[in-house]
TIRO-2110 file (N, C-alpha, C; in Angstrom, 1 decimal):
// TIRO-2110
93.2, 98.6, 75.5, N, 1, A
94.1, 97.9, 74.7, CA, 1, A
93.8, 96.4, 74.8, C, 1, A
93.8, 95.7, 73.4, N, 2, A
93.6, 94.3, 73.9, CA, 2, A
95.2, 93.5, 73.5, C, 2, A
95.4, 92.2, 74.1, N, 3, A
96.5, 91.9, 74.4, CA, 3, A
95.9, 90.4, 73.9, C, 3, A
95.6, 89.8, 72.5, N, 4, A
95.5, 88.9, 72.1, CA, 4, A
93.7, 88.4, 72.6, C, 4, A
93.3, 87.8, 72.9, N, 5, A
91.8, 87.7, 73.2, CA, 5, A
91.5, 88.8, 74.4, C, 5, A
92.3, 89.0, 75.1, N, 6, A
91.7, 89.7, 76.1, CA, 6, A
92.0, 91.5, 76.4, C, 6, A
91.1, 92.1, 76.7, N, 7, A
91.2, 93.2, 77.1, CA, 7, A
92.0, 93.8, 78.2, C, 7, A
92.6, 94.6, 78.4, N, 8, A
93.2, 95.0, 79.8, CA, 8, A
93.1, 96.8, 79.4, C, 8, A
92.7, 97.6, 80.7, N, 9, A
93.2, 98.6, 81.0, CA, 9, A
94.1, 99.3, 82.4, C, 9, A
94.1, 100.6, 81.8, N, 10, A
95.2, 100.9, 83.7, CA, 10, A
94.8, 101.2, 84.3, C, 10, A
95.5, 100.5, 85.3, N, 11, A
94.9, 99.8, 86.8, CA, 11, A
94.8, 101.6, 87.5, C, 11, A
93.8, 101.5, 88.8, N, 12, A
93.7, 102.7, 89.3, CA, 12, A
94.9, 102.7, 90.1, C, 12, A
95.6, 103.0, 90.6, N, 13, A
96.8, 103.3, 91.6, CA, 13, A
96.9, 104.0, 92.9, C, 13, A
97.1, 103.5, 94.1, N, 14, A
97.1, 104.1, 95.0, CA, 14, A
98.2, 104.7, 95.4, C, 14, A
98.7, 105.6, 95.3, N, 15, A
99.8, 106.6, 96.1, CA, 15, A
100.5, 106.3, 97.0, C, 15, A
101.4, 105.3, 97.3, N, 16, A
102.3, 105.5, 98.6, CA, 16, A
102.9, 106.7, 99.1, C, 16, A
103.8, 107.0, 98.2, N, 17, A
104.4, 108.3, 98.4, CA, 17, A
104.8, 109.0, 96.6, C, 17, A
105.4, 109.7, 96.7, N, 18, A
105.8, 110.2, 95.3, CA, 18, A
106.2, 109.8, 94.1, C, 18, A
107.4, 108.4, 94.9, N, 19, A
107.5, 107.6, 93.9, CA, 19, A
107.5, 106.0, 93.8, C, 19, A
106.5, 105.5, 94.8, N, 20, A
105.8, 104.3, 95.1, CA, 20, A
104.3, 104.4, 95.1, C, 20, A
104.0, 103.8, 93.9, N, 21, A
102.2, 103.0, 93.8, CA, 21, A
101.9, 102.0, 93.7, C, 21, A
101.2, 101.5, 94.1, N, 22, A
100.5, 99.8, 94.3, CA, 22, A
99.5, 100.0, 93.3, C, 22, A
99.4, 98.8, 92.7, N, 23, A
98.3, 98.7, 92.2, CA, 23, A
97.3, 97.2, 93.0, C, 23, A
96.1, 97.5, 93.7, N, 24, A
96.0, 96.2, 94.5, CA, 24, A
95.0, 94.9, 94.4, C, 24, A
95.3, 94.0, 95.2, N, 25, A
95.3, 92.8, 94.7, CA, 25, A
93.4, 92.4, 94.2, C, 25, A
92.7, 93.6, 94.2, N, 26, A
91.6, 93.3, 93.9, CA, 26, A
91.4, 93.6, 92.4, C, 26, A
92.5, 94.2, 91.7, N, 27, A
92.4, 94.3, 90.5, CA, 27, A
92.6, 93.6, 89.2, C, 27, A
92.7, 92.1, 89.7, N, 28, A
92.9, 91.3, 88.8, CA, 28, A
92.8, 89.9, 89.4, C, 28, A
91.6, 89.3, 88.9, N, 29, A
91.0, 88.2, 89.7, CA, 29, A
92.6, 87.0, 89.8, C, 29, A
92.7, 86.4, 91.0, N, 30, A
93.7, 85.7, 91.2, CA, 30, A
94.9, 86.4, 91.9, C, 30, A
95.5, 87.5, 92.3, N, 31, A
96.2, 88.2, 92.0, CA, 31, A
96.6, 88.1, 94.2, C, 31, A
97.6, 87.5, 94.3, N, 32, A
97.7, 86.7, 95.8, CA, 32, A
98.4, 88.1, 96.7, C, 32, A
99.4, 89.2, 95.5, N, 33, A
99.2, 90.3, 96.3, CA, 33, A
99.4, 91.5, 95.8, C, 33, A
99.4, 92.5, 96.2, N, 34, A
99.7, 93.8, 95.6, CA, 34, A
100.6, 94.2, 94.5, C, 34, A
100.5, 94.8, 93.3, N, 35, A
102.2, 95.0, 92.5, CA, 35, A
102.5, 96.3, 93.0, C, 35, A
103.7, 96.4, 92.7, N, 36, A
104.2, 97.3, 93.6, CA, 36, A
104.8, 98.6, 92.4, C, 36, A
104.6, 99.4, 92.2, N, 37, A
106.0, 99.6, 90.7, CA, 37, A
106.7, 101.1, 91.8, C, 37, A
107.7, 100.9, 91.5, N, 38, A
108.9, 102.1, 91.9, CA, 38, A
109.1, 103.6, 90.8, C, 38, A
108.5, 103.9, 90.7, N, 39, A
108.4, 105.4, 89.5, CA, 39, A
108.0, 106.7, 90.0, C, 39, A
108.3, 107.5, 89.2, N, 40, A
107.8, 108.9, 89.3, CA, 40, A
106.5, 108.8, 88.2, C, 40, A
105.8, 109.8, 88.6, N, 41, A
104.6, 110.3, 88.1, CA, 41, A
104.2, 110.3, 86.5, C, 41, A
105.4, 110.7, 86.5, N, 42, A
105.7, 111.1, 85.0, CA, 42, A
106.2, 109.6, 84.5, C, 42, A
106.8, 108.5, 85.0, N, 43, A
106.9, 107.4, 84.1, CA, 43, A
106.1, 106.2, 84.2, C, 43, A
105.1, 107.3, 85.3, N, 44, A
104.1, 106.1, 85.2, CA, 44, A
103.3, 106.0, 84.4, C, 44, A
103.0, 107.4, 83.8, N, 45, A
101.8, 107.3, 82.5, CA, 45, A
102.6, 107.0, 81.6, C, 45, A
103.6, 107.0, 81.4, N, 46, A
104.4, 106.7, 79.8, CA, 46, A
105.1, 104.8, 79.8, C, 46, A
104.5, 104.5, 81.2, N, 47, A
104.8, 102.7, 80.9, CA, 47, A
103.3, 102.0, 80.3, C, 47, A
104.0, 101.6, 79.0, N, 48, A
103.3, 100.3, 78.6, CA, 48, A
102.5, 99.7, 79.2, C, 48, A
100.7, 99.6, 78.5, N, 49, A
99.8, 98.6, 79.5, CA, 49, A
100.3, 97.9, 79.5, C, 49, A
100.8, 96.9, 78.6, N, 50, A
101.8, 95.6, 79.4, CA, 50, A
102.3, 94.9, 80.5, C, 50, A
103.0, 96.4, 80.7, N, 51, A
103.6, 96.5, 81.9, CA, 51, A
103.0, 96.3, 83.1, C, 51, A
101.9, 96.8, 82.9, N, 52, A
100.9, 96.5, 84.4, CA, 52, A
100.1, 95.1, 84.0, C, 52, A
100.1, 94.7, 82.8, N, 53, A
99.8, 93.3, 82.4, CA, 53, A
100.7, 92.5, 83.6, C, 53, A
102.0, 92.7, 82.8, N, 54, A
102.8, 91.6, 83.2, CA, 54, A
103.1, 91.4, 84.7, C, 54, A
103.1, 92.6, 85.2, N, 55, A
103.3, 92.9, 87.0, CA, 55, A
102.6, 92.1, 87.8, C, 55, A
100.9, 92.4, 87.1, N, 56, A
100.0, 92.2, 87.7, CA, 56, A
99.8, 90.5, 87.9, C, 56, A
100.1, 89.8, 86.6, N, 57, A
100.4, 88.2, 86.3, CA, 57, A
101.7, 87.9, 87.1, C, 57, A
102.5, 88.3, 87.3, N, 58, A
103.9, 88.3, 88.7, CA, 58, A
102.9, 87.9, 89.7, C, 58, A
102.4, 89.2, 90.1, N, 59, A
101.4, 88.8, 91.8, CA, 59, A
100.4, 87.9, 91.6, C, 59, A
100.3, 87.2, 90.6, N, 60, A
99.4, 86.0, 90.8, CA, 60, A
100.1, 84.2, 90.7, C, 60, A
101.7, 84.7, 91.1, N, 61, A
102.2, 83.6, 90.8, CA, 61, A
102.2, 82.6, 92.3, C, 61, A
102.1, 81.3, 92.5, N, 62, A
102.3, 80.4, 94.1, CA, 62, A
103.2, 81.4, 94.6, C, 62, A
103.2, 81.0, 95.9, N, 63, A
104.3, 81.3, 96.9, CA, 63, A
104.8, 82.6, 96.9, C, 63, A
104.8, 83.7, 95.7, N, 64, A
105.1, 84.9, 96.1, CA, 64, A
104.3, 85.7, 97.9, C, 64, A
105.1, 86.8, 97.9, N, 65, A
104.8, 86.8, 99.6, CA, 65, A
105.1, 88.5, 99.3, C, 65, A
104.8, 89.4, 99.7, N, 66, A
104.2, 90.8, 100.1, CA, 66, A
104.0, 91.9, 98.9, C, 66, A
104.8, 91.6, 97.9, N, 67, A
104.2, 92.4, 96.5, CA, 67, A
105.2, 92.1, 95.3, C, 67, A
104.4, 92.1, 94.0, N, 68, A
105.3, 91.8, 93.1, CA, 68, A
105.6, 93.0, 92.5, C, 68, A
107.1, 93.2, 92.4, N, 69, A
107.8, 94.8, 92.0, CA, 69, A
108.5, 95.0, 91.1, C, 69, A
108.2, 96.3, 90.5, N, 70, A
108.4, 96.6, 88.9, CA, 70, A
109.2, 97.8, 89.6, C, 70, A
110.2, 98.2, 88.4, N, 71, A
111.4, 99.4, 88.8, CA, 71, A
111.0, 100.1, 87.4, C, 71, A
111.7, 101.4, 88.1, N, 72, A
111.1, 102.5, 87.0, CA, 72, A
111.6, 102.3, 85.5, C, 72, A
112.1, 101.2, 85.1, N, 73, A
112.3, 101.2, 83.5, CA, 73, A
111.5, 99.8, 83.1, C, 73, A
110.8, 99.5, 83.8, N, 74, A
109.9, 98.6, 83.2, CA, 74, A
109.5, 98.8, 82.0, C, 74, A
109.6, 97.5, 81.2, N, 75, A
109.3, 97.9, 79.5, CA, 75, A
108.6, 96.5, 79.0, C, 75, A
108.1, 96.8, 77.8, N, 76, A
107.9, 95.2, 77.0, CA, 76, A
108.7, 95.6, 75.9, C, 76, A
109.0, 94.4, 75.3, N, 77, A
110.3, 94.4, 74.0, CA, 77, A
109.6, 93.8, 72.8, C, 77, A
109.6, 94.2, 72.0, N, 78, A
108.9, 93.6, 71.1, CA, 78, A
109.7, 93.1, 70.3, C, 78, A
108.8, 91.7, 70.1, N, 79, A
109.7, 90.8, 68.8, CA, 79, A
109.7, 91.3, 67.3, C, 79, A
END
């Protein structure tokens, strides 16, 4: 999916537990730490690339510190 000049796809995810996945900080140049999202399985494939857009641009902000976290109704809204 592209998102204005640039391309983005979804990120690979590593498993915490059932309903905790990281996505980590090597997947998006800049990115200071891990995103974190809180979901089940099932609402992970039905969130919005966006979503992992916009998480992923979260963990690349100054001064954040051990992960930037998305909750299971993460969405984009369209204008």
């Amino acid at each position: 999916m592209s998102f204005g000049n640039r391309v983005f796809k979804k990120p690979e995810f590593k498993k915490v537990s059932d309903v905790i996945w990281d996505i980590p900080k090597t997947f998006k140049q800049g990115m200071n730490v891990p995103a974190r999202i809180y979901a089940s399985k099932k609402i992970i494939d039905q969130m919005d690339l966006q979503v992992y857009d916009q998480i992923t641009n979260v963990a690349n902000l100054p001064g954040i510190q051990k992960y930037a976290f998305c909750m299971p109704d993460g969405h984009i809204t369209s204008s």
